[in-house]
C-alpha positions as CSV (number, residue, x, y, z in Angstrom):
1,X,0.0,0.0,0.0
2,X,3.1,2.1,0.7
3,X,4.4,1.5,-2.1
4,X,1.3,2.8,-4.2
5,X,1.0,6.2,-2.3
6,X,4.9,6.8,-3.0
7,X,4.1,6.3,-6.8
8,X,1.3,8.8,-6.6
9,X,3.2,11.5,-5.2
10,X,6.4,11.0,-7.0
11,X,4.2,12.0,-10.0
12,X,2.2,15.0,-7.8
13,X,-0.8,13.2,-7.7
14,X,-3.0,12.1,-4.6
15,X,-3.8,9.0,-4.1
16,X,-7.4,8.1,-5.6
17,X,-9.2,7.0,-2.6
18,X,-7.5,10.1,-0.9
19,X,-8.9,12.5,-3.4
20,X,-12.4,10.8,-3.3
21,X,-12.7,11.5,0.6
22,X,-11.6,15.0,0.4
23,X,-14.1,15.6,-2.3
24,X,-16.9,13.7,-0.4
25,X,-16.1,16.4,2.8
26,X,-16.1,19.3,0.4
27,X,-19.3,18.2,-0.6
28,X,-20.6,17.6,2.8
29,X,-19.4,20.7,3.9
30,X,-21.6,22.7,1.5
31,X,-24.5,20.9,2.1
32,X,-24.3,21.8,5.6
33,X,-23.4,24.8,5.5
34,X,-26.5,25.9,2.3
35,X,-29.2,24.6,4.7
36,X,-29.3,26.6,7.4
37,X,-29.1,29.7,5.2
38,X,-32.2,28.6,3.6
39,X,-34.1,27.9,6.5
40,X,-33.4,31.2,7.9
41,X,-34.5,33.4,4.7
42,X,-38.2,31.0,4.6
43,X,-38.1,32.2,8.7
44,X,-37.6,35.9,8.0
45,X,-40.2,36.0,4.7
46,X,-42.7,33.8,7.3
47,X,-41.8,36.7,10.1
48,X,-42.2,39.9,8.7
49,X,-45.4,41.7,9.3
50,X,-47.5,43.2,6.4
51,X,-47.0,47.0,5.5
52,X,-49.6,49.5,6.9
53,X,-51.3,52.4,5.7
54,X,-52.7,55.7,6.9
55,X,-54.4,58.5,5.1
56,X,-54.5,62.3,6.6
57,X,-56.5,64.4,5.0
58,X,-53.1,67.0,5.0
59,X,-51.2,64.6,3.6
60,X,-51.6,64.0,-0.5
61,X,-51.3,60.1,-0.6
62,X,-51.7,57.0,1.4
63,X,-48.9,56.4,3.7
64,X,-47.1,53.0,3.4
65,X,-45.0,51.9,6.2
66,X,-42.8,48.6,7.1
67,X,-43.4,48.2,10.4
68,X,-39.7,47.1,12.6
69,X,-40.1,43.8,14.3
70,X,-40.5,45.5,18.0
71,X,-43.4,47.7,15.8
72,X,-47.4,47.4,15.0
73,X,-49.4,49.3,12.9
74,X,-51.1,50.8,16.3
75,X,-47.8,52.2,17.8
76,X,-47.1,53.8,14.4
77,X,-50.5,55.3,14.3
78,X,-49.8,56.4,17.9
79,X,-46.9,57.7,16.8
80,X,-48.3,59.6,14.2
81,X,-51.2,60.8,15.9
82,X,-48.7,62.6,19.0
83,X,-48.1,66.4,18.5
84,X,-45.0,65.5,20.6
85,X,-43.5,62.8,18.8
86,X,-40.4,63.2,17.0
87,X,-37.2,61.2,15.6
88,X,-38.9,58.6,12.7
89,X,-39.0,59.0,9.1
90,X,-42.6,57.5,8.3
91,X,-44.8,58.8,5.5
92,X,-41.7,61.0,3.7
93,X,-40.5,62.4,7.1
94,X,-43.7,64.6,7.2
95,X,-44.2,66.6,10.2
96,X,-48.0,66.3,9.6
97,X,-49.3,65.2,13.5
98,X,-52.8,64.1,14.6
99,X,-55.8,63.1,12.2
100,X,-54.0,60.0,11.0
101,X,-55.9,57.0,10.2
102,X,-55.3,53.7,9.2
103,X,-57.2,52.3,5.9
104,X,-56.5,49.1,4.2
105,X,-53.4,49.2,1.8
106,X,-55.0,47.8,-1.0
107,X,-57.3,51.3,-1.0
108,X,-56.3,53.8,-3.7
109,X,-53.1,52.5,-5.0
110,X,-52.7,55.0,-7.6
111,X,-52.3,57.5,-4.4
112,X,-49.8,55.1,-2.7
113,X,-46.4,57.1,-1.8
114,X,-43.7,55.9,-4.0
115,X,-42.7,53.0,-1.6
116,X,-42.7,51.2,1.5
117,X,-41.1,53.4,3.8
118,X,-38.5,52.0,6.0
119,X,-38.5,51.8,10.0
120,X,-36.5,54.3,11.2
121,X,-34.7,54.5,14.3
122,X,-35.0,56.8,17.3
123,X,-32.3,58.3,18.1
């Protein structure tokens, strides 16, 4: 057996048994390590919580927004309806405060803001 490995490498080969085993690992390896990626994306699509809407009758369109995980569509509404509230970027960073309500999102789309807007963070 010795004798065989010795001829391999003398001509900078492996040893065909070797090479199979390393290529079975490899192989292995990237199984394992594909799966949990795709588990976690189907998780986060299954997690994330439909858009909501508001309409104000000073505001032009209907508001879109992507509520964060620790957000509802209530605390934004909240947050929109406070004269006091301050530090988000919903609805095009308006400063529009009070009269807010929330309508269903399939309402009006031709009035729809451009996009979803993004959470934003407090700061």
């Amino acid at each position: 057996m010795e004798n065989i490995r010795a001829r391999f490498i003398a001509r900078g080969r492996r040893p065909p048994l070797q090479t199979g085993f390393v290529a079975a690992l490899a192989v292995i390896a990237l199984l394992v390590a594909l799966q949990p990626a795709a588990a976690a994306d189907g998780q986060e699509q299954e997690m994330k919580p439909s858009p909501c809407c508001f309409s104000n009758p000073s505001y032009d369109r209907i508001c879109q927004v992507q509520p964060a995980p620790d957000e509802t569509c209530a605390s934004i509404l909240a947050y929109l309806n406070n004269p006091l509230s301050t530090g988000k970027t919903y609805c095009d960073n308006t400063r529009v405060r009070g009269g807010w309500v929330q309508v269903d999102c399939n309402q009006a789309p031709d009035q729809q803001s451009a996009g979803p807007a993004q959470p934003s963070q407090s700061r």
